[in-house]
N, C-alpha and C positions, 0 to 999 in steps of 0.2 A: 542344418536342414534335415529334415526327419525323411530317411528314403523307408522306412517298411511299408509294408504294403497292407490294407487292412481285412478283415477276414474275408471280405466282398468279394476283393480284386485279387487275392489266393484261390476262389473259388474257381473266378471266371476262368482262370489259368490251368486249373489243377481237373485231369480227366477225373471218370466216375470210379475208375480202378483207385486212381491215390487218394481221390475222397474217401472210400470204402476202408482203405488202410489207414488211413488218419481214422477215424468212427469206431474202427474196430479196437486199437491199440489204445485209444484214448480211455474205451466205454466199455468193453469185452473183458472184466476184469471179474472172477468170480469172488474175489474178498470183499470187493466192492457194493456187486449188484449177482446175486446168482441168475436175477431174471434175464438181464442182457448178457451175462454168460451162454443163457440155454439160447434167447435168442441170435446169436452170434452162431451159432451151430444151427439151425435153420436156417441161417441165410446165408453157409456154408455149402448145406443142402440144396440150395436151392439154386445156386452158381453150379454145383455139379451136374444138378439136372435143367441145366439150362432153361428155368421157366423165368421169364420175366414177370409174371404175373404174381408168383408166389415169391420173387425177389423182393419186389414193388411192398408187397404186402408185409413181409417181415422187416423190413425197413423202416417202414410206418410204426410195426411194433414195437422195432426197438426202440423207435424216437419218441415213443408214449412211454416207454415201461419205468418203473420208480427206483430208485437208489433202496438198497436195504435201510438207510437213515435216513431215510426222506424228512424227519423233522429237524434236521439238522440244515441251518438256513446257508451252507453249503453246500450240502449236497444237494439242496432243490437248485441255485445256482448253477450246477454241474448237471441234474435234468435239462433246465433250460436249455444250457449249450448243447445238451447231445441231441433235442428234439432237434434244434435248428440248424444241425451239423445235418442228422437224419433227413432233414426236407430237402437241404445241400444235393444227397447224393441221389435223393428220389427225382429232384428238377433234371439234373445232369443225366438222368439215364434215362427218362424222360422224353428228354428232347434230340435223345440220339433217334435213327430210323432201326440201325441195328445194335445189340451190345456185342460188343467185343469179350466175348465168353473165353475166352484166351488171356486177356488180358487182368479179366476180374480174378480167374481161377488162379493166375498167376502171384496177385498180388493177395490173396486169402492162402495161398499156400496147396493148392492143390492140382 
């Protein structure tokens, strides 16, 4: 019997702080992508200054932004995942009333 859980029912589980840690560790990789590097540091910034609004907003960006080898039909593959990882942690914080700016800062390292 297969017990893992699928990336759904990971989600439903997992606050917006260890989604954001999983996103960032996965996708924050400047060998990778420099663009989700730089945006991984605005949305740094933006946990420091507590704005939800410009959180929301770089979040979105990173889950738009391109792999440096985006014609490599893995690395579009690995876009895929990181936009839909990125909507993951925009629904969850979202549907909170308040963020727990304690908890985000904590898990970005600040």
């Amino acid at each position: 019997m297969n017990t893992e859980k699928t990336p759904e029912a990971k989600e439903k589980e997992a606050s917006p702080a260890e989604l954001l840690t999983e996103l960032l560790e996965k996708y924050a990789h400047p060998e990778d992508s420099k663009e989700h590097a730089k945006i991984a540091g605005k949305i740094i910034d933006a946990i420091a200054a507590r704005n939800r609004e410009k959180l929301l907003m770089q979040l979105e960006y990173f889950g738009n932004a391109r792999i440096d080898k985006s014609s490599d039909s893995r690395a579009q593959m690995v876009e895929v995942s990181c936009a839909r990882e990125s909507r993951a942690v925009i629904r969850e914080l979202e549907a909170v009333q308040k963020v727990n700016w304690e908890e985000l800062s904590k898990a970005v390292g600040i």
